[in-house]
N, C-alpha and C positions, 0 to 999 in steps of 0.2 A: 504494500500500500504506500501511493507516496505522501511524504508531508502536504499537508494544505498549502502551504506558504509556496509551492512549486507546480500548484494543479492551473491555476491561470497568467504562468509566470513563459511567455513565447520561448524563452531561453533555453527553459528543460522539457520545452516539449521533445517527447520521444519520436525516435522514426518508427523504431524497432517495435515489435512487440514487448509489452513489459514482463512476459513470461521468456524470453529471450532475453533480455538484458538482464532481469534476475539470475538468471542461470551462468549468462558468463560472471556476473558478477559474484556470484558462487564459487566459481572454478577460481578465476582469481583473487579471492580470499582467503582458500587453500591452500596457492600454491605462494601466494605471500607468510602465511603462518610456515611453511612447509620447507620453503628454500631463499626464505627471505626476500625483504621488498628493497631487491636492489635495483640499478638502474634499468636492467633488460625491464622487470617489473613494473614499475613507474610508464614507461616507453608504454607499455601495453595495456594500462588500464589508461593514458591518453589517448592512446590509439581508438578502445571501444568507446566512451564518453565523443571522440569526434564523430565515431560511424553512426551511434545509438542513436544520439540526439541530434537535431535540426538547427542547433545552434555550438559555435566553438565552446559557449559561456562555463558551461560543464566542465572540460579540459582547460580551461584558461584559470577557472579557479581550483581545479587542483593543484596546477605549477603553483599560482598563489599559494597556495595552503603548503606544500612544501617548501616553497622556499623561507614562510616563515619561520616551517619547523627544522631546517639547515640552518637559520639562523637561530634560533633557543638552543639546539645541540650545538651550536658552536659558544654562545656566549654561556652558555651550562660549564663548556669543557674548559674554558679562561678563568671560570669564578673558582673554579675546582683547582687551577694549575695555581692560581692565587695566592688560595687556603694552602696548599698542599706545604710541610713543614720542610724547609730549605734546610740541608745539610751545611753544621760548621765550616765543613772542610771539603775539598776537591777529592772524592773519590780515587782519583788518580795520582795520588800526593799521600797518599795514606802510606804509611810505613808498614812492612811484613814483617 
């Protein structure tokens, strides 16, 4: 069933049948849980979102939505390198 907010919205209307888009959207849910959502990944749930629906708006804000969560794992992984407790001394300097 889709959200209200997308039933009169031109953007996501679908081409597809919505028993066919459910379904690939299935399969790649799977195979993102399965072998991870890497870039092949990403590529291919753009790719359906462009064939599915009658409008880019679908694929255009998924890059959206990714690239903001490339940037929270990135400013995640600076707060962390931040925190993280700086050694004394040069590891390479340490006497045996």
């Amino acid at each position: 069933m889709t959200e209200p907010i997308f039933d009169d919205n031109p953007d996501y209307a679908l081409r597809w049948p919505p028993e066919l888009f459910a379904r690939e959207v299935e399969l790649l849910a799977e195979s993102g849980s399965e072998q991870g959502m890497d870039s092949s990944w990403r590529s291919e749930v753009e790719t359906l979102l462009l064939l599915a629906f009658e409008s880019s708006a679908p694929a255009d804000n998924f890059k959206k939505i990714l690239e903001v969560h490339a940037q929270e794992v990135a400013r995640t992984r600076t707060n962390q390198a931040a925190r993280a407790p700086k050694p004394d001394y040069v590891a390479d300097e340490e006497p045996f």
